[in-house]
N, C-alpha and C positions, 0 to 999 in steps of 0.2 A: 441593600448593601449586604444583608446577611446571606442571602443565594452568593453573591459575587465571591464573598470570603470560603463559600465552602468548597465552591469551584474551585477556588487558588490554591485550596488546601489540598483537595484532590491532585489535581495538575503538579503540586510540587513534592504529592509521595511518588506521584510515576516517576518523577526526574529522579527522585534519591535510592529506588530501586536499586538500577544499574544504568552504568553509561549506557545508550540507545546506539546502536548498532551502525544507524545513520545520520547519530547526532555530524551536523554537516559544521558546526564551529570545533570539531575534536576528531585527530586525525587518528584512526582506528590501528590496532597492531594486528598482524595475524601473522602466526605463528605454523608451517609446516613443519611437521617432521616424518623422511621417510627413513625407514630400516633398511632401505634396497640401494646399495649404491650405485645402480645404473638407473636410479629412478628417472632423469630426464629420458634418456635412452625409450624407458618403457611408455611414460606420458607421450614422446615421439611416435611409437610404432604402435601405440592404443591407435583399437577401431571404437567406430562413433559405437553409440548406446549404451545398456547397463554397462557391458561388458569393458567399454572404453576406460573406465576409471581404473584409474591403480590405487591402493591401500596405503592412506599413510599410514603410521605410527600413532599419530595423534595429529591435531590442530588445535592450538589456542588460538584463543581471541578475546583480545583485553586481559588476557591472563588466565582464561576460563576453560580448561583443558577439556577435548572429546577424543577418546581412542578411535580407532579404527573408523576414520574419514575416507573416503571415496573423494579423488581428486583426477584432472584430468584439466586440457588443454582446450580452450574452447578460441573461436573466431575461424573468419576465412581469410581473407585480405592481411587482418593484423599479425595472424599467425607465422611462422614461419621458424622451421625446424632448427637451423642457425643463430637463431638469436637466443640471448640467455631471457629476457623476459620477453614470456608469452603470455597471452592471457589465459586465465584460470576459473574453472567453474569447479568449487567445494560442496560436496554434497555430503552432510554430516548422517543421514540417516540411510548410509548406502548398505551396510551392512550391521548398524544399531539404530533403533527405535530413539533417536536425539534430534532437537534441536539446540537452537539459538535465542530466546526472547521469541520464537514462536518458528524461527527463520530455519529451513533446514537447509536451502539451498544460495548460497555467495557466490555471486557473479564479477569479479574483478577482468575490469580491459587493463593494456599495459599500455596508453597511451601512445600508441605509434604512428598515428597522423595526426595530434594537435600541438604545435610546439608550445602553446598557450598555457597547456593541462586544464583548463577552462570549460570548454567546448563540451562536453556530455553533463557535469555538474551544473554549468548556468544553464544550460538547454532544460534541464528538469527543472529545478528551480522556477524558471518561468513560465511552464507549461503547467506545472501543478498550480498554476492561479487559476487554468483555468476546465482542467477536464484530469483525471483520475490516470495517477502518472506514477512513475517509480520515485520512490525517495534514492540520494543519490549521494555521497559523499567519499571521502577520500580515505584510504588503508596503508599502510607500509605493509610490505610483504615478505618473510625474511621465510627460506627452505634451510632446514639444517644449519641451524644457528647464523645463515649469510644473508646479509639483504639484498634481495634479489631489485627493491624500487617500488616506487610510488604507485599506486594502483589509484584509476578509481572505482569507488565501490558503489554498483546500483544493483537496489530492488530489484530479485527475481519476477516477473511475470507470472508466479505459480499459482495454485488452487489456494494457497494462504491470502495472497496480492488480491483473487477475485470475491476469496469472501467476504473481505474487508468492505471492498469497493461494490460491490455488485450485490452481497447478504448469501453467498452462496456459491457451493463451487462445482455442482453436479452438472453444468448444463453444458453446452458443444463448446467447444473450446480448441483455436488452432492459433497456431503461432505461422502468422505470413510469411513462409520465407521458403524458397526454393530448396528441396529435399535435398540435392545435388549439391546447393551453394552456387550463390550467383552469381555469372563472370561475363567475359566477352561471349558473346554468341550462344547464351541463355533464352532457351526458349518457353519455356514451362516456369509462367511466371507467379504469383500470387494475384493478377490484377481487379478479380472479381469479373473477370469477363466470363458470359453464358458460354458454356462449350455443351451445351447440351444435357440430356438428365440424367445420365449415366455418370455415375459418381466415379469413377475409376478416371474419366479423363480429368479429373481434379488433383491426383493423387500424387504427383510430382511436383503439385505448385504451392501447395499447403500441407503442414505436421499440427498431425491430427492428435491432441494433449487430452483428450477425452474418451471416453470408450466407444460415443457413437456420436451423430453428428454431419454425416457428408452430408444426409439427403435435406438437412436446414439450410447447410452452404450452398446446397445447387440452389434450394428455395431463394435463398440470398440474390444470389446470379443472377439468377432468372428474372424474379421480382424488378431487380433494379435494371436489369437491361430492356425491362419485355411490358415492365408495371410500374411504371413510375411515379405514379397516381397511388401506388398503395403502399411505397416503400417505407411508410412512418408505420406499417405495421410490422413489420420486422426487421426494423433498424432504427437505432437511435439518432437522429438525422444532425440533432444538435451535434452530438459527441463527433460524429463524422464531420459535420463544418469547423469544428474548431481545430480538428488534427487539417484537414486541410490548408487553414488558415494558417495554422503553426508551421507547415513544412512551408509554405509559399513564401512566408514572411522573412523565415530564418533561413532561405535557402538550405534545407536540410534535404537534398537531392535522395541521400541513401534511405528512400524511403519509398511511401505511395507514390509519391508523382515524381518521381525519379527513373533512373534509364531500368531498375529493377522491380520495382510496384512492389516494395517488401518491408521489412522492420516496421511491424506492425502485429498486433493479436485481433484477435475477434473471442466475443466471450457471449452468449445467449443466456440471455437472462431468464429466472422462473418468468418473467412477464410473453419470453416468448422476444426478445429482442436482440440482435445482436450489438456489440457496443466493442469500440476501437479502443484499444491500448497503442499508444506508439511506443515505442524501443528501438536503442541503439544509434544514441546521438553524439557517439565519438566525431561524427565529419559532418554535424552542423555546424553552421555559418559560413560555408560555403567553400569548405573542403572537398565535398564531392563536387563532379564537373559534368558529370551525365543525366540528362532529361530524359532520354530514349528518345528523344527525336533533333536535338543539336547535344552538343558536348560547350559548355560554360567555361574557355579554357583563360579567361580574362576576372581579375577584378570588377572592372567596369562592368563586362556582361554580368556577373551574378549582380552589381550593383543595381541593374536597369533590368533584371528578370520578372516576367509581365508575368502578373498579379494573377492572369485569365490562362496561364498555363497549361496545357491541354485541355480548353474549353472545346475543343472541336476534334479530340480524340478519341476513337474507338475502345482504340488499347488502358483509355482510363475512364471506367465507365461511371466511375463515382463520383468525379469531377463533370464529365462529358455530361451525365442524366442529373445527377443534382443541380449543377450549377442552370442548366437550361431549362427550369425551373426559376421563375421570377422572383419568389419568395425566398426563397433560396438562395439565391446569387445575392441577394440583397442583405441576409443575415449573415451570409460570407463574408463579405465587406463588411460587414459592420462589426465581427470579430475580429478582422486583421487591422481594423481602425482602435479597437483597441489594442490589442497587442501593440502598437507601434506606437501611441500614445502613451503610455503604463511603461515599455522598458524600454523605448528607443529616444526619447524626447529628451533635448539636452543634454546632461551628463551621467544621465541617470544609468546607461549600460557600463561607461567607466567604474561608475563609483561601487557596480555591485564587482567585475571585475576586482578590481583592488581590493576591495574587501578579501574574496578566494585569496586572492595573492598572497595577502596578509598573515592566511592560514597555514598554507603550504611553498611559501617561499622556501625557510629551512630544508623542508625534505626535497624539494625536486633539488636544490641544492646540489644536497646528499646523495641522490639517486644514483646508483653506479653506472646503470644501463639504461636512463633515458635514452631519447631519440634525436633528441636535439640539442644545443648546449645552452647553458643558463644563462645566456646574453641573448638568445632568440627565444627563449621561453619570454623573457623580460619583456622583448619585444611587441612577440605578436600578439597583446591586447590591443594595441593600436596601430602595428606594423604590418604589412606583407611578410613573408618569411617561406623563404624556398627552399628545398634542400634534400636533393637525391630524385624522387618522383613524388615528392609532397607541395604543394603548392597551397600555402594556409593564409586567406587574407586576416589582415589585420580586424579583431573583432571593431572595434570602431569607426574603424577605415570603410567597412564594408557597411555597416549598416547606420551612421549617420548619411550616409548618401544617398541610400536602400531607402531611409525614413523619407529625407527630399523627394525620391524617384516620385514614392509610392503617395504623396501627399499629396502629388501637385497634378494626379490621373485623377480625370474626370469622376470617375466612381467615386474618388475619396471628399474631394473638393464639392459635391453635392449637397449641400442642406439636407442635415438630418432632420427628424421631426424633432420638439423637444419634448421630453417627459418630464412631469414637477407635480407637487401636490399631492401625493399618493396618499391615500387615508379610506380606513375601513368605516364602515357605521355603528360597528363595537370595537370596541380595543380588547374581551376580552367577552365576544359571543357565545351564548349560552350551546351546548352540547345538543346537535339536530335541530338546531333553531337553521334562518341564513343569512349569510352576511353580505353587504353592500361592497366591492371594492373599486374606487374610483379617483381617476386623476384627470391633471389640467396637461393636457396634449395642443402643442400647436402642430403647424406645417404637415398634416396627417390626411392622408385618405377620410374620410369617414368612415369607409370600410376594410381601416387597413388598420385598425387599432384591437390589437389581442391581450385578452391576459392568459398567463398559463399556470395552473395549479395541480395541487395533487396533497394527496392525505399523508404518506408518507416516505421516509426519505429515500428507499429502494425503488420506488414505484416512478413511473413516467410521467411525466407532465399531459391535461388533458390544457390543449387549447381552444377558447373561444371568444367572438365577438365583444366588444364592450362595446356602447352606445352611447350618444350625444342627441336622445330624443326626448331626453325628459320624463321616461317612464324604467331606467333604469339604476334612481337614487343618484343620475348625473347632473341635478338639479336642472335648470332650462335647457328646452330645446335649442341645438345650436350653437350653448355660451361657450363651446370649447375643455367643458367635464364631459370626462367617459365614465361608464359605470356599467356594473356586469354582478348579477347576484349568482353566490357562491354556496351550496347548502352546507353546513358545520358537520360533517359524519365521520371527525376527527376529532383528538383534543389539540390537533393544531391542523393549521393549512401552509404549504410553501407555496408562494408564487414570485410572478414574473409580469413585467409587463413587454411585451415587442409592440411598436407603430413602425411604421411605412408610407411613404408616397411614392410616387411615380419611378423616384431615384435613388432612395434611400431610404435604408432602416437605421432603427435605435432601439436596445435593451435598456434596460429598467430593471436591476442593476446592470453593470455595461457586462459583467460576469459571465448574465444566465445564458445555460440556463444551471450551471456549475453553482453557482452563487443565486440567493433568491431573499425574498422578504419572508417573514414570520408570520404568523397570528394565531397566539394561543388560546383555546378555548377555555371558560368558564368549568371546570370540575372541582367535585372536592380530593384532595388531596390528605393523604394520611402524614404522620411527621416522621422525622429524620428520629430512629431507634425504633419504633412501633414493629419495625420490620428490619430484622437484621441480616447480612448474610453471614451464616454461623460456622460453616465447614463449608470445605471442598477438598474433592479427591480429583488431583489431577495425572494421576498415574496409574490406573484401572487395571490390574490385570489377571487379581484372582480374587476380589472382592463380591460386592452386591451386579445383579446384573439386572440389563432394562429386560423389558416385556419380550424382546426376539432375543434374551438370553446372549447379549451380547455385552462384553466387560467393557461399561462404558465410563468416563469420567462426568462427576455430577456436583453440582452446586446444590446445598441445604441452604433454604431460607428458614427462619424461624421467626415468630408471630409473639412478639413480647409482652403484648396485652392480652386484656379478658374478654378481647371483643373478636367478631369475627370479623376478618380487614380484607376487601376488593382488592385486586391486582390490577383490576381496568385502569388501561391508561400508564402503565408502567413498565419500561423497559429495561432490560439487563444486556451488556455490555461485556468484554473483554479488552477495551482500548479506550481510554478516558478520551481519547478527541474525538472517538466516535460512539457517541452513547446510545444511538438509537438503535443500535444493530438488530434488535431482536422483542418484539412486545408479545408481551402475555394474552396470551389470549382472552377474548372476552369471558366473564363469567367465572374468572379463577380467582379464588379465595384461598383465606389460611382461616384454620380456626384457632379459637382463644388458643395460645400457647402451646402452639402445635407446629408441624415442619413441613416445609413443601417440597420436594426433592425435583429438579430440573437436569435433563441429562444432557453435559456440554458435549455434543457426538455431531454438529452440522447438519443432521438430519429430521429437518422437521416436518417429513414425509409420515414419520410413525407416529402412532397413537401415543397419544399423554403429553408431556410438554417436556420436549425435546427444542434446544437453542439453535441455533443456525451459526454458533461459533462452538469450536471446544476450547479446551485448557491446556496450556503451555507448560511441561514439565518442568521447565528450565526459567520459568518466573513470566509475569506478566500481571494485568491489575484487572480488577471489576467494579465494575461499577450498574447500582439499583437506581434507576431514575425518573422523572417526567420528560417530557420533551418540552416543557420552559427552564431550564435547567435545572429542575430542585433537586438536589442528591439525597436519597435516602436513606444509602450504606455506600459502601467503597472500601476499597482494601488494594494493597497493592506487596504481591509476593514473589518470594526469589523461587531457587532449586527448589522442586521436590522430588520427594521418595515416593519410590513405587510403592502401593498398598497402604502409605501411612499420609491419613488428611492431615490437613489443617485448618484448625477451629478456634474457635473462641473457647476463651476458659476462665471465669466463670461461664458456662453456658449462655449464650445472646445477650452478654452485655460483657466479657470481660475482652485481654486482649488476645492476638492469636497467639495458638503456640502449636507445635508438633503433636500428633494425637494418632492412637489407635483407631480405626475409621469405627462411628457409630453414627450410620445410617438411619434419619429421621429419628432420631434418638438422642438423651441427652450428653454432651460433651465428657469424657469422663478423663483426667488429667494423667491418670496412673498406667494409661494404658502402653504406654509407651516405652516405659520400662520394662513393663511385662513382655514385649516385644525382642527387647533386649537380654533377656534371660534365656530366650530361644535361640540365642544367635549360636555358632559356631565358633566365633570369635570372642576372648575374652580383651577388655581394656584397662588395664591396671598400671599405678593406686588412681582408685576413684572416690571420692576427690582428688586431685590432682596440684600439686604446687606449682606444677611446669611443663613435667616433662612423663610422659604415658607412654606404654608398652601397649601395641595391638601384638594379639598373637592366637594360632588357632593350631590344632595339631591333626583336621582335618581338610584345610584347603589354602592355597595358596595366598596371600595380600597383593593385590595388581592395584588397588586405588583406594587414599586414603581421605575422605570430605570430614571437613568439620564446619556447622551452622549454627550462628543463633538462633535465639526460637523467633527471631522475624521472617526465618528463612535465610536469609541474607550468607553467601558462600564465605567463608573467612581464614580456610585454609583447607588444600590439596596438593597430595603429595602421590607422584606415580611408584609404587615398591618393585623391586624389583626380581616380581614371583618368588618370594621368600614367604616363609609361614611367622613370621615375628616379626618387627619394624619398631624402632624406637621415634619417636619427632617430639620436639621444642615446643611448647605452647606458650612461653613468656610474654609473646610480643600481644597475647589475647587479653580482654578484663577480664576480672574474676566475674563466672556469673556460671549458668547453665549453657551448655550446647548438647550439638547432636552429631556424635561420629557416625557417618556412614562410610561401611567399607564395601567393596568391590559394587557400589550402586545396589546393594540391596543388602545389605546388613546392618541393622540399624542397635545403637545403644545409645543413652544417655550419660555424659559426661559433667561434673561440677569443678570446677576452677575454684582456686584458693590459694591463692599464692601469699 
């Protein structure tokens, strides 16, 4: 019970931070402003690439202002120069070093073929059950004080989205989609078809988001069309059956197995693996009408669209050479049996539907420049709804039928094997000991019964046989127990179990291999304060620098006792749902009451202990942990300033506050005014009963922040290039803060009203 509460305790300072970006129950505001009144005009006649963004003014979001945003027009299809809402790709770090909560880059569609506004939000929503997906949720969009409409809002695909998901973001990386944009009579497509080994004939069909990379994608090509026997070394085959399963199922056309083979990523992992990201599911459920080999221009067709979908296509060679694989086709089906059992069964797609609805009724409302009117948005949950060249079936309509179609095909109606009884021979195996894992399997080959494991949660699943011979801990020869010994060279193991017979497979959880079972090993563990995180500097840039002398941002651990404390077995974090990001390498110590310095840079290519996440100026949380969830420290922080950390004070045990950086060294409280004495700027009367004077007679005032010492932003004010500025502070408690002006001028301010 005490692990559970400390988790909840965790889990509910991320939430009190700041609103999450993608919080998907809370409809987000973003705020443009440009200086240029021909700004549409210029987002218009912008060319693609850096160059294409035009310069707001600023962007807020949720209230949270960035100057000088890079903004610009993004889509093919949806776009169109005539309309007032287009969609919009915000890129906050185009011309400053800023994020968002970590996010530099906001992808907003304007909803122009789903009368629903459903359609790209539930699509993620249910794909994130089951393979590594964008978060997705809904924004109001107002340019120069006008609402321009309801957007929605999904996770970039970027080098942020990979490290999260993947532990890294250096490796080949292309985003599927036609350099040109794909239209009628598109011939350079992303299909993964071999065109030979000359990287150049690729070069039209895939954008290349990485420095280097073709000659892994020819490897790819080639592999899957020429080796198919070897493609589970450089593809993750599960992650490919599930996106498959996911477009078949939800008739999501505008994708791989649609008339363009595109909206889609590829990301190559340190393991050396390529792994599918889908995007861009504004015209699933069966809005798109193109296969590449018929056109779906009926309800009914998308309702009856066969599950085997270019089983016997060239031009799809990922379906074509996967699925013609027996094992394979069979773990195909047995993804799409769940997917259609989990959200299509009974009322279960209405009622996530309505829910959405529930959320953003109000604003599509309000929307000035929808696409459709509020009596067919209303609609098409469960409606047909035509109108102009859109032809959007009723989400329900379309796929309680789709469930029928799909239930009642031999593949599905097949006798699965069952899986039940799952149980280790320790509940909590000793460290390089091995363990027994075994269960009671009916309807199963005997030789079609696998488990699949792996030490940790970046790494690939290794699979192998389990047996029914009585020599492997599966009790009697025969009785219907599998068992498979697993050697412990972790402090925990994730597994899976897949069977099969002649017609049919089944996962164990029905998830994996997205989802999997646990088993923690036996270690000793140190306790929650022994090891504190004491500081971090997450704004680097004239401070301490790592061994290649480069200004990196870095986490201090500190060692509160007289003992010297192991790190084995312990991981450090930048996202409390995902805690395992990053483990310490074997044989790292702290000594008695001493510090360990970790550099958050993504790079753990270089010597010394370097994390495989960095740190978010603009707030985010950490967390020190085991992988049975025991927490050992956790913090979770807003804005920070450049060159100035934040630490604990009392030194490793008190709470955080703003600090003079004191690298591997003890906390010292006073530094920060001393900081402030160097400013340019003076802020007077300080103490203050309300109301403070910033003024300098050396530089201008362009932006005025004030923090608690949680971090936490509590007022900003844009000056208007004046060297003096008065502002209001009544509506604050008395207590201490921290004015920062123009983002790098810092003092201390005291309340006293």
């Amino acid at each position: 019970m005490k692990k559970l509460l400390l988790i909840a305790g965790v889990l509910a300072g991320g939430i009190l931070r700041a609103q999450n970006l993608y919080d998907l129950n809370t409809i987000q505001t973003i705020e443009i402003q440009f200086s240029q009144a021909n700004w549409d005009y210029m987002l218009d006649t912008a060319t693609s690439g850096s160059e294409g963004y035009v310069m707001a003014s600023y962007v807020k979001i949720n209230g949270v202002q960035y100057d000088s945003v890079g903004v610009k027009y993004k889509g093919n299809s949806s776009y169109n120069a005539s309309q007032v809402k287009n969609p919009l790709h915000i890129e906050l770090d185009t011309y400053i070093n800023q994020d968002h909560q970590g996010y530099t880059d906001i992808k907003l569609s304007n909803v122009a073929k789903d009368p629903s506004f459903l359609r790209e939000v539930l699509s993620y929503q249910i794909l994130r059950q089951y393979m590594h997906a964008p978060e997705a949720n809904y924004a109001n969009v107002y340019i120069n004080g006008t609402l321009i409409g309801l957007y929605s809002n999904a996770e970039s695909i970027s080098k942020k989205f990979v490290a999260n998901h993947f532990y890294g973001n250096d490796g080949a990386f292309f985003k599927c989609n036609p350099i040109g944009g794909a239209g009628p009579g598109a011939t350079d497509l992303p299909n993964l078809v071999y065109l030979g080994s000359d990287s150049s004939l690729y070069q039209a069909s895939y954008e290349q988001n990485s420095t280097y990379g073709w000659n892994e994608l020819v490897a790819l090509c080639d592999t899957l069309s020429n080796f198919t026997s070897s493609i589970e070394n450089i593809l993750d085959v599960d992650r490919a059956l599930w996106m498959l399963a996911f477009d078949n199922v939800m008739v999501n056309l505008d994708s791989y197995i649609g008339g363009f083979s595109q909206n889609y990523y590829l990301y190559r992992d340190h393991y050396g693996k390529f792994n599918c990201v889908v995007w861009d599911l504004n015209e699933s459920f069966g809005t798109f009408s193109m296969t590449g080999t018929s056109n779906l221009t009926t309800t009914s067709s998308k309702q009856q669209m066969t599950h085997l979908l270019h089983l016997n296509d060239a031009a799809w060679p990922l379906v074509k050479k996967l699925l013609s694989v027996p094992m394979y086709k069979r773990m195909y089906i047995a993804h799409m049996k769940t997917i259609l059992e989990e959200n299509f069964s009974g009322t279960t797609l209405l009622t996530q539907g309505q829910a959405l609805q529930t959320i953003i009724n109000t604003a599509v409302n309000a929307d000035p420049n929808k696409f459709f009117s509020y009596t067919q948005y209303q609609n098409n949950l469960t409606t047909d709804v035509s109108s102009g060249m859109t032809s959007a079936p009723g989400l329900t309509n379309l796929m309680n039928a789709r469930y029928t179609y799909l239930m009642a095909q031999s593949d599905f109606t097949a006798t699965q094997p069952s899986i039940s009884g799952i149980i280790s021979s320790s509940a909590n195996p000793a460290l390089n000991s091995t363990v027994t894992i075994s269960a009671t399997i009916s309807n199963a080959n005997s030789n079609g019964v696998y488990l699949g494991y792996r030490y940790a949660v970046d790494a690939h699943f290794t699979r192998v046989l389990m047996y029914d011979d009585g020599a492997h801990g599966d009790g009697a020869s025969g009785d219907g127990v599998y068992g498979a010994d697993v050697p412990v060279n972790s402090s925990y193991i994730q597994y899976y179990i897949y069977a099969e017979n002649n017609n049919a497979g089944k996962f164990s959880p029905a998830r994996a291999e997205h989802e999997y079972y646990s088993l923690y090993a036996s270690i000793p563990l140190i306790a929650a304060g022994d090891i504190t995180i004491n500081e971090i500097l997450a704004s680097n840039t004239s401070g301490m620098t790592d061994a290649s002398g480069a200004f990196e941002d870095w986490i201090e651990l500190y060692n509160t006792t007289s003992n010297y404390l192991s790190l084995d077995n312990l991981y450090l974090s930048d996202n409390y749902l995902i805690p395992l990001k990053w483990a310490f390498p074997v044989g790292t110590t702290i000594a008695p009451n001493d510090y360990l310095i970790v550099w958050a840079d993504g790079d753990t290519t270089e010597s010394g202990l370097h994390s495989s996440f960095k740190l978010s100026s603009s707030g985010e949380e950490l967390i020190l942990s085991y992988a049975n969830g025991t927490v050992i420290d956790s913090i979770s922080f807003g804005t920070q300033s450049s060159d100035i950390s934040y630490g604990r004070y009392p030194n490793g045990t008190g709470p955080f506050t703003f600090l003079f950086p004191t690298f591997a060294a003890e906390n010292m409280l006073v530094s920060i005014e001393e900081i402030g004495t160097e400013s340019t700027f003076v802020v007077y009367p300080n103490p203050s009963r309300g109301q403070i004077t910033v003024a300098s007679d050396q530089e201008n005032i362009q932006l005025i922040e004030i923090f608690d010492l949680s971090g936490r932003l509590v007022f900003s004010k844009t000056a208007q290039q004046v060297q003096q500025e008065q502002i209001e502070l009544n509506s604050l408690d008395n207590g201490t803060y921290v004015v920062r002006i123009n983002q790098h001028m810092t003092s201390r301010l005291v309340l006293s009203h």
